[in-house]
C-alpha positions as CSV (number, residue, x, y, z in Angstrom):
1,X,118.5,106.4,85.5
2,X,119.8,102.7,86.6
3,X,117.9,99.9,85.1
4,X,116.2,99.0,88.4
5,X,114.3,102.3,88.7
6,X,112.6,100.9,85.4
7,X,112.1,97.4,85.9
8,X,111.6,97.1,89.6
9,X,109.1,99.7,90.6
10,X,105.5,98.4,90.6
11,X,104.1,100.1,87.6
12,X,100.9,98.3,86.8
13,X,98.1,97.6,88.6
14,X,95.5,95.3,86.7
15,X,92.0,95.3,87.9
16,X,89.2,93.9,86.1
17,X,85.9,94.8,86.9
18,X,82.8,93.5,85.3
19,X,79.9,94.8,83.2
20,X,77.6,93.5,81.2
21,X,78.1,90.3,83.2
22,X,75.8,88.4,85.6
23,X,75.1,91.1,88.2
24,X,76.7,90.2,92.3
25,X,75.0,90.6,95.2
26,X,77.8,92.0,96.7
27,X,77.3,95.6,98.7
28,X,79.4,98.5,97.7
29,X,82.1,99.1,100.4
30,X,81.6,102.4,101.9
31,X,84.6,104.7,100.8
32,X,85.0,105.5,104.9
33,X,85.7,101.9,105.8
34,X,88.8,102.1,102.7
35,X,90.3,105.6,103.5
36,X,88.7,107.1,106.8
37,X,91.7,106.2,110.0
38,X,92.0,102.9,111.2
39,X,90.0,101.5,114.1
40,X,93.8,100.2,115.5
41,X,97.4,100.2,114.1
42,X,100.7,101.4,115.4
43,X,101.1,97.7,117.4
44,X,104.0,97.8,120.0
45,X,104.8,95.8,123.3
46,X,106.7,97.6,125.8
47,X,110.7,96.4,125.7
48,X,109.6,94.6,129.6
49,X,107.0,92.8,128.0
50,X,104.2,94.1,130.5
51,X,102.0,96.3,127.8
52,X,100.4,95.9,124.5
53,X,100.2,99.7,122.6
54,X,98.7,101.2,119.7
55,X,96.7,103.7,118.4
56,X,92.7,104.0,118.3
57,X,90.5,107.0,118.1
58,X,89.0,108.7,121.3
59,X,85.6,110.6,120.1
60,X,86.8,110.6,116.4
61,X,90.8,111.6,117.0
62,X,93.6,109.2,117.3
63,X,95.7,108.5,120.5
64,X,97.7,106.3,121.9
65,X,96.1,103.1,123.9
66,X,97.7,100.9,126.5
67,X,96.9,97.0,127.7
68,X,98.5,95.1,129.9
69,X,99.9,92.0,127.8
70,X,97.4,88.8,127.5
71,X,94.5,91.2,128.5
72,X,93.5,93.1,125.2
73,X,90.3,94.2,126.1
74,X,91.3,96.0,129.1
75,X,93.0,98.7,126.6
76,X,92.4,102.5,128.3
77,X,94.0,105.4,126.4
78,X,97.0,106.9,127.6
79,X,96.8,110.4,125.7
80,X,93.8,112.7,125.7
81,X,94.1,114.6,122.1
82,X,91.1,116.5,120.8
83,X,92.2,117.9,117.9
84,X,94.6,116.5,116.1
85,X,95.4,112.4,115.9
86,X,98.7,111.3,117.2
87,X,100.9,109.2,114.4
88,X,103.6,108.4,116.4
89,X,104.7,107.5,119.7
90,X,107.9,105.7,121.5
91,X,107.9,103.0,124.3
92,X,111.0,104.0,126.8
93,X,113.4,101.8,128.5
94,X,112.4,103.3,132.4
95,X,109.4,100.6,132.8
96,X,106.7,103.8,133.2
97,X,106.8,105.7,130.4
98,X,105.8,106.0,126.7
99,X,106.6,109.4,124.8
100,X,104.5,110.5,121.6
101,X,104.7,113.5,119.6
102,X,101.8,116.4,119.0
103,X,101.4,119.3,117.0
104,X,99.5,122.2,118.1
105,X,95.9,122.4,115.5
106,X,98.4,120.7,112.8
107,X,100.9,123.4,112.1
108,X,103.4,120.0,112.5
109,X,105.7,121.6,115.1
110,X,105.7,118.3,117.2
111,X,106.3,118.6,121.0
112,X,107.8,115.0,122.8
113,X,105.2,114.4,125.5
114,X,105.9,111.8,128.6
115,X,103.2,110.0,129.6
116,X,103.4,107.6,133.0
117,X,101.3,104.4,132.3
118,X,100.0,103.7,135.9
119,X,99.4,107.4,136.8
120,X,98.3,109.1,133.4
121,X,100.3,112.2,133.8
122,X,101.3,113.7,131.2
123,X,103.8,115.8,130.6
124,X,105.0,118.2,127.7
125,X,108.8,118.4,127.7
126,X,109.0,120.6,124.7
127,X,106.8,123.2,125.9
128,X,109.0,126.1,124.0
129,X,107.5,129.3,122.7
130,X,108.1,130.8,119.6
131,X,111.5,131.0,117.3
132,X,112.9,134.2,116.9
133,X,115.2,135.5,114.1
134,X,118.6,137.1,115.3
135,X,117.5,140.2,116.0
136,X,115.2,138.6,118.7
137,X,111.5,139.2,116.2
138,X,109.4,136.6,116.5
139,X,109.6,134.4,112.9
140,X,105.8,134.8,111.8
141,X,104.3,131.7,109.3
142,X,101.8,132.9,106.8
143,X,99.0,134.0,108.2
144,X,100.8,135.9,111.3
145,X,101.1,133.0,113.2
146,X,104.2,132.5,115.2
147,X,106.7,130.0,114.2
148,X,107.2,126.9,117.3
149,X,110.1,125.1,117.3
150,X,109.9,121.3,116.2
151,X,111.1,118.3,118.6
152,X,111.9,114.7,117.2
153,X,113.2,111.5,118.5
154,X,116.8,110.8,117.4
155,X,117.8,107.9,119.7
156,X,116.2,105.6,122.5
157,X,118.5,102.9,124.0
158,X,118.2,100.0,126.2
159,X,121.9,101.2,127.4
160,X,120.6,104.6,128.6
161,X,117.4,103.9,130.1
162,X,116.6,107.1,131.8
163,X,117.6,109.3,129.0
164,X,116.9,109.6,124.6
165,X,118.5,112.0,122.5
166,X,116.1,114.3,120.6
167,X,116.2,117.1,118.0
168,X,115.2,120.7,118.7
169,X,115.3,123.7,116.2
170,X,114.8,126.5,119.1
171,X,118.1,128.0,118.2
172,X,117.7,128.1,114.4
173,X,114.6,127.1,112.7
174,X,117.0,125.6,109.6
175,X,119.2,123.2,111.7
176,X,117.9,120.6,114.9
177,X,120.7,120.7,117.6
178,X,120.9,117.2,119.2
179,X,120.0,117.2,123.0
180,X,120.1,114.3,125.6
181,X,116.6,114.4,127.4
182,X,116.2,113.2,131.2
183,X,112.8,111.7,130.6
184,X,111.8,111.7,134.6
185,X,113.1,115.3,135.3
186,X,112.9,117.1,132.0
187,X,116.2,117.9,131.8
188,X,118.2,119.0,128.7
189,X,122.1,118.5,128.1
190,X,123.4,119.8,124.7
191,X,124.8,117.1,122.9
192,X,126.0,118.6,119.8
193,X,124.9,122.4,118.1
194,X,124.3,122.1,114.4
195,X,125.0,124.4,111.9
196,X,125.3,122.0,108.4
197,X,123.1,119.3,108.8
198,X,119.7,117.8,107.7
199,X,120.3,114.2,110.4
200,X,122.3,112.3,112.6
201,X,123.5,108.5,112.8
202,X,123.6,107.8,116.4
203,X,124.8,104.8,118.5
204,X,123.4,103.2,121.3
205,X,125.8,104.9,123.8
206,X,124.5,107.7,122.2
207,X,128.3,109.2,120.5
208,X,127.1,110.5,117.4
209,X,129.0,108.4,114.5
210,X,127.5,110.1,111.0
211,X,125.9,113.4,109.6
212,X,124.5,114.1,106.5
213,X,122.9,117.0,104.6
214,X,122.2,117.0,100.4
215,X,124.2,117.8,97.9
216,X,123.7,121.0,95.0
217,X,123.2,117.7,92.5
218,X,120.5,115.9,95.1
219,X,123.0,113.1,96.6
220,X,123.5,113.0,99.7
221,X,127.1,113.6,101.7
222,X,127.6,112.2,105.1
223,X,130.4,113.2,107.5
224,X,132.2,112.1,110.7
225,X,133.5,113.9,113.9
226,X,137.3,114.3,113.3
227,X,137.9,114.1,117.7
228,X,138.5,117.9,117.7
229,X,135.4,119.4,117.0
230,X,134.8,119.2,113.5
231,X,133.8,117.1,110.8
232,X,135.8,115.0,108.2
233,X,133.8,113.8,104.7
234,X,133.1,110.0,105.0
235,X,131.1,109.0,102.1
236,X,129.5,110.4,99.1
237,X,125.7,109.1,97.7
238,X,124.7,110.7,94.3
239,X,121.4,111.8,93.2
240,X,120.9,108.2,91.1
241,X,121.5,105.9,94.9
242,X,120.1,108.5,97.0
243,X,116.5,106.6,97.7
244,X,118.4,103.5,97.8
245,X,121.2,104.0,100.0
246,X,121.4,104.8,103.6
247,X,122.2,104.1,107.1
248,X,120.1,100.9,108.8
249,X,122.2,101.2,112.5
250,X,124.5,100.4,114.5
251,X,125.3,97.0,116.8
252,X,124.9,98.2,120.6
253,X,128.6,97.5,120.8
254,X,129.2,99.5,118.1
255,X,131.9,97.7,116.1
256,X,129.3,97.4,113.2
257,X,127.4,99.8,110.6
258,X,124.9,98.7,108.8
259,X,123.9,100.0,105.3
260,X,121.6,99.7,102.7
261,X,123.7,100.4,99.6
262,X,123.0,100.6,96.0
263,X,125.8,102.3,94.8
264,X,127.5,100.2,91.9
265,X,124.5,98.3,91.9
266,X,121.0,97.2,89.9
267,X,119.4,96.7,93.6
268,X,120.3,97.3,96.7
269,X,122.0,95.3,99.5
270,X,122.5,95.0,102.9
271,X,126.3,95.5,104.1
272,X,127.6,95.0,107.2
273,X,130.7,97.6,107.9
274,X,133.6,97.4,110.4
275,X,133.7,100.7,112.0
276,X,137.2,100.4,113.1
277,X,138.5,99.7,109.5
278,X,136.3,100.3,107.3
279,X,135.8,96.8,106.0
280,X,132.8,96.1,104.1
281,X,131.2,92.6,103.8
282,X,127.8,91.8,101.8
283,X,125.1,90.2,104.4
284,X,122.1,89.7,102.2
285,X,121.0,90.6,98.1
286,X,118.2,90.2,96.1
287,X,118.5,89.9,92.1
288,X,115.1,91.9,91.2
289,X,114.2,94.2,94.2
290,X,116.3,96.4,97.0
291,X,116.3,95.1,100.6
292,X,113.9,97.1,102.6
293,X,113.1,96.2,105.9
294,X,115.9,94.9,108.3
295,X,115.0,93.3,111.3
296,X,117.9,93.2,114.2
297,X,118.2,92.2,117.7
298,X,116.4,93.9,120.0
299,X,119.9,94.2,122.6
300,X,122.5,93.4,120.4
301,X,121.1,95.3,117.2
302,X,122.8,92.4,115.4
303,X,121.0,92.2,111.8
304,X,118.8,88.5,112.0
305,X,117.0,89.4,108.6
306,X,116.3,91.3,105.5
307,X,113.1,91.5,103.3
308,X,112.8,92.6,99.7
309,X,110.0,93.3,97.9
310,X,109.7,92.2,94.3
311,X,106.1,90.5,93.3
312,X,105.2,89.5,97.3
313,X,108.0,90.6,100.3
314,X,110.0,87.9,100.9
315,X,112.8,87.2,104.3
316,X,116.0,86.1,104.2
317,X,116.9,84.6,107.5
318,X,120.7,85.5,108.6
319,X,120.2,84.7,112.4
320,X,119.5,80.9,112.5
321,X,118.1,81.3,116.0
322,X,115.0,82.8,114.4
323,X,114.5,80.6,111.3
324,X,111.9,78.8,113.0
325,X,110.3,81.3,114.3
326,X,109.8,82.9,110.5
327,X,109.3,79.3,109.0
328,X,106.3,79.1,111.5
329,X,104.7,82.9,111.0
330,X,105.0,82.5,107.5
331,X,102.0,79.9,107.7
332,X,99.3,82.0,110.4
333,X,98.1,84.3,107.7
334,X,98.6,84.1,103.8
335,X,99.9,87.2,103.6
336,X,102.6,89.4,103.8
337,X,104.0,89.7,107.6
338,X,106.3,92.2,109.1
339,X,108.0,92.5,113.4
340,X,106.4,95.5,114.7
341,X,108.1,95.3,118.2
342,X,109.7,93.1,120.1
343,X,110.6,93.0,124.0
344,X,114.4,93.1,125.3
345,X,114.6,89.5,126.0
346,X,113.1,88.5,122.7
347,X,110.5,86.8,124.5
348,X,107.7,88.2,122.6
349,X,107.1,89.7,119.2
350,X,104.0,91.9,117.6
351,X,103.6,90.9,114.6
352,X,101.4,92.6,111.5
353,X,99.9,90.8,108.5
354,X,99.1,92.6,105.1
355,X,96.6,90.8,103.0
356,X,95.1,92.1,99.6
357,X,91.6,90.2,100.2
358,X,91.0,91.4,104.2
359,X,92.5,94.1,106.2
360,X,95.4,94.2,108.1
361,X,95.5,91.6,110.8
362,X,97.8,91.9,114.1
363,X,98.8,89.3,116.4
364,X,101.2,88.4,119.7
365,X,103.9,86.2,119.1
366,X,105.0,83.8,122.1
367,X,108.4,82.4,121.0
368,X,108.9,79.9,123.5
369,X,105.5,78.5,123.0
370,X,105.6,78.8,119.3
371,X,102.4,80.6,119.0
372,X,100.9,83.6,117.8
373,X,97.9,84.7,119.4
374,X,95.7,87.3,117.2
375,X,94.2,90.3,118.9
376,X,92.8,92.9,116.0
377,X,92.4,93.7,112.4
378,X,93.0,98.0,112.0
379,X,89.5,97.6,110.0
380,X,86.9,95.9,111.2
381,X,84.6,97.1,109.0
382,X,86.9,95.5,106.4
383,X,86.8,92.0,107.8
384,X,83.7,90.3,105.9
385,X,83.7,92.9,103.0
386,X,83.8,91.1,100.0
387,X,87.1,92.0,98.7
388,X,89.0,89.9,96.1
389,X,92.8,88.5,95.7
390,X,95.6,90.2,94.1
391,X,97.3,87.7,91.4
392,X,101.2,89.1,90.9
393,X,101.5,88.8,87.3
394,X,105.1,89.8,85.7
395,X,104.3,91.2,82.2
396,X,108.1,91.3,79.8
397,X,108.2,94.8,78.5
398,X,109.4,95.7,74.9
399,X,113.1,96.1,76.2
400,X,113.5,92.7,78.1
401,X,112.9,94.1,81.5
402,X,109.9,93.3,83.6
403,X,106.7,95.1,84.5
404,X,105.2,93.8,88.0
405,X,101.8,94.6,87.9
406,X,98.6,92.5,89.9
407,X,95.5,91.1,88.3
408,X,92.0,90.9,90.5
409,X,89.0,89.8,89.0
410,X,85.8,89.6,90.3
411,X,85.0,86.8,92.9
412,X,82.5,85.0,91.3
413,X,84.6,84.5,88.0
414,X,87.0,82.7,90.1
415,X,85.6,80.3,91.2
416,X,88.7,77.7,90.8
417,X,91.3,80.1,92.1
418,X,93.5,80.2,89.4
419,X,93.2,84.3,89.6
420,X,92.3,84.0,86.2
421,X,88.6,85.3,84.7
422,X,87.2,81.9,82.7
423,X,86.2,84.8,79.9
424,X,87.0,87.8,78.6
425,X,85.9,90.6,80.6
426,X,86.3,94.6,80.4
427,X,89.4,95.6,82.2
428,X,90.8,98.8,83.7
429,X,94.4,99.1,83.8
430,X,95.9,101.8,86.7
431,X,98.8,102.7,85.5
């Protein structure tokens, strides 16, 4: 095990709670309001820039809302779920459509429905029956229920608006042969029949660059089309790198690979890769924590910055056309932001706040005016609870390296806001 998995991970949690002190007045938050589903989340704005998206549950069950941008409260719901809550949907690049996936009473063989904003039809373009084994049986699940085949998104790109790439398994329940999808008609062309791997590293012209499946020893090993049909080995990621290394896209022209890539490493960094030669060159690091989320343009897929998360997440600007946009978000909320979405001409950005002492707070962000305008929290029961901070405290363990853990204390023993209690107190340490 490398030194980071030790030192990096956040193993301690320190929360201090209080007893035989002066009682509070503060109400016990209900346990719904904590775990139950949000009342919003999943923030997009279509890539035009005409509709604000997310989810929010219809009669108890999650689905998939629309708004026309600057008009919030004029949100209708797009999908019409019962059962089972949506968790994940796509905007598309034809101006009318948004796709999301649903399973059928949770069995989590996901069919890609279209839905038409303006018109509410919707539309099941998966609507395959069961898989059957090679002697044509039907594959039965325990319980005798028949096996469906799974569909999921693999690629969605500006450059091909009227058409994604998805997965299906309707051939072989082990292996998802890559399709491109007409998303008016319906229509499926085989892109590529697999027979060896677990995914694919697509471009935006849609030529499939990478695939990858694990090793016997837990790695990972990726492969690339060798022009005649087959596949050449490309790159090898063992067991030790495996959570820490992977694929973060290509640039729309595709000259460029990105990677996150600890190989060699104590953390991972971001690398920018020639695809033509091969040439690696290191974009962004961080000396305690792997880079994480990598935000990139939303037409060039050019990498404009990296976050890493050691005590708090923290960006690195590499794009200096959007270092005043992060030096401004950085001061609407003190918390921890992160892009959601952003439209084609980089006009507008959704942006989503994570605080420790409030729920999760969402806004608009208008880059030419230099504002961001705020539209929901996902809890609103969770928006006067009386929650307290998180104080990052980094605690030197016995063999030099260093535990991150977070310290709360009661509210009204901190009253100065150092985030430390004035007394001792009784303490419970998560582990």
């Amino acid at each position: 095990m490398k030194r980071k998995s030790i030192a990096l991970l956040p193993v301690l949690s320190l929360l201090l709670v209080l007893a035989a002190c002066t009682p509070t007045e503060d109400p016990l938050i209900p346990r719904t309001a904590l775990f139950g589903d949000p009342d919003r989340t999943g923030l997009q704005i279509s890539p035009d820039g005409n509709y604000i998206s997310f989810l929010a549950p219809v009669n108890g069950v999650m689905n998939v809302w629309v708004a026309p941008t600057g008009d919030i409260e004029d949100a209708t719901p797009v999908s019409q779920s019962t059962v089972r809550g949506i968790r994940s949907y796509y905007w598309t690049h034809t101006g009318e459509h948004l796709l999301y996936l649903q399973d059928d009473g949770g069995d989590e063989n996901y069919m890609l429905h279209r839905v038409h904003i303006e018109t509410g039809e919707d539309v099941n373009l998966t609507p395959f029956g069961e898989i059957s084994d090679a002697d044509g049986n039907p594959i039965l699940l325990p319980g005798g229920k028949k096996m469906r085949p799974r569909a999921r998104v693999e690629a969605i790109s500006a450059q091909h608006p009227g058409e994604i790439v998805i997965g299906l398994n309707n051939r072989d329940p082990q292996y998802f042969d890559l399709y491109r999808l007409d998303i008016v008609s319906g229509e499926l062309t085989l892109l590529l029949k697999n027979d060896a791997f677990s995914s694919f590293h697509i471009d935006d012209d849609y030529t499939v660059r990478l695939a990858s499946k694990t090793t016997e020893s837990g790695g990972t090993a990726y492969f690339a089309p060798d022009g005649s049909g087959g596949w050449t080995p490309a790159m090898q990621v063992d067991a030790e790198d495996q959570l820490t290394t992977s694929i973060a896209g290509f640039t729309t022209d595709g000259s460029i690979m990105y990677m996150r890539d600890s190989r060699g490493r104590n953390t991972a960094a971001l690398y920018a890769v020639d695809t033509d030669s091969g040439e690696r060159r290191e974009l962004a690091s961080h000396d305690k924590a792997d880079v994480s989320s990598i935000l990139r343009h939303p037409r060039t897929k050019q990498a404009q910055a990296v976050a890493a998360e050691y005590d708090r997440i923290s960006w690195q600007v590499l794009d200096e056309d959007i270092e005043d946009d992060f030096a401004y978000l950085g001061t609407v909320v003190d918390g921890d932001f992160g892009i959601s979405s952003r439209t084609l001409d980089d006009a507008l950005w959704t942006v989503v706040y994570r605080t420790d002492d409030g729920p999760t707070r969402m806004y608009l962000y208008d880059r030419k005016a230099g504002q961001a305008q705020f539209l929901f929290t996902d809890r609103t029961a969770l928006e006067e609870a009386p929650l307290t901070k998180m104080t990052p405290v980094i605690i030197p363990a016995r063999d030099g390296l260093e535990l991150v853990c977070y310290l709360s204390i009661p509210r009204w023993l901190d009253s100065g806001g150092s985030g430390r209690p004035a007394e001792a107190v009784p303490m419970v340490l998560l582990v």
